[in-house]
Structures are given as structure tokens and as C-alpha cells.
N, C-alpha and C positions, 0 to 999 in steps of 0.2 A: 341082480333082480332087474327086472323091465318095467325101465319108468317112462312111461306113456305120456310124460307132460314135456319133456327136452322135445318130442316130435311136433308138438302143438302150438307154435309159436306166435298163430295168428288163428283169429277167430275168422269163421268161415258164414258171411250172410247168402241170402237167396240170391240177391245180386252175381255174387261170386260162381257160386254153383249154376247160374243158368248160363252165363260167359264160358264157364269153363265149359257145359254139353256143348252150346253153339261150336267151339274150337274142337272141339272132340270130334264132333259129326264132319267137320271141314277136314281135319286130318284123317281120318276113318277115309273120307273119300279120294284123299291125294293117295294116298297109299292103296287104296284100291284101284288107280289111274295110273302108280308106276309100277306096279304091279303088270300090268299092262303092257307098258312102255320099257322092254329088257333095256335097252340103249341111255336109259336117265342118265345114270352112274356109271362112271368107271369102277369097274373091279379093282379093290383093294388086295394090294400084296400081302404075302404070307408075310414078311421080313416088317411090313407096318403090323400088322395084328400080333407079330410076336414083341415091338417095340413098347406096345399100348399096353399089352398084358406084364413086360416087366414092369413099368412104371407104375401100373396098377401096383403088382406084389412092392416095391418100394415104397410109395407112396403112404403113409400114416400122418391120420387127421384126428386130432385130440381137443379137449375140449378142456379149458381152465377158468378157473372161479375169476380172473383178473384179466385175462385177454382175450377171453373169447375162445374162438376155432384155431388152432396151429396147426398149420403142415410142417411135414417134414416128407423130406426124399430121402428114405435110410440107403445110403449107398457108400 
């Protein structure tokens, strides 16, 4: 079952939420600026996106009553 309180760890004031649009509209606008700009970034290789995606599929993160968040790399 989906328990919606493990997501909510922090209470959220006005403060918060007006910081967060201010960053949002700044991001909003870099990305519509490198958008723009083809040359920002070097093109990522297929042989990185295929490293990121195993480690993804390995990677498992659990959650225990005494430590907290665990990773593991099942490999």
C-alpha cells in the first residue's frame, strides 16, 4: 500500500515555495538559453548512458527501522 508520509519529511512554508518558483523561473530560462546554445555540452556517449543505466538496474536502496536508507550495488 502507498504510504504518503515516508515522501513528506519536511514541512513546506511560503517562504519555501516562493524560493523554490524564483529557481524554477531561473532554470526555466537557462534551459531555454541552452537550448539555444547547441555547443554548451559535449554529447554524451552511448557506452556512458549504457554504464549509468546498468548501475541504475544494480543499484537498490532500502529503507530500515534502525539505519535509515541502505544502498546496495547487487552485482
Amino acid at each position: 500500500m502507498y504510504n504518503q508520509n515516508i515522501y513528506m519529511d519536511k514541512k513546506i512554508t511560503l517562504n519555501n515555495l516562493t524560493e523554490f518558483y524564483k529557481n524554477e523561473k531561473k532554470l526555466s530560462q537557462f534551459l531555454v538559453d541552452m537550448k539555444d546554445s547547441s555547443s554548451y555540452f559535449n554529447p554524451v556517449s552511448d557506452s556512458t548512458i549504457s554504464n549509468i543505466m546498468a548501475y541504475a538496474k544494480a543499484l537498490s536502496i532500502r529503507n530500515s527501522k534502525h539505519l535509515g536508507k541502505i544502498d546496495f550495488v547487487l552485482n
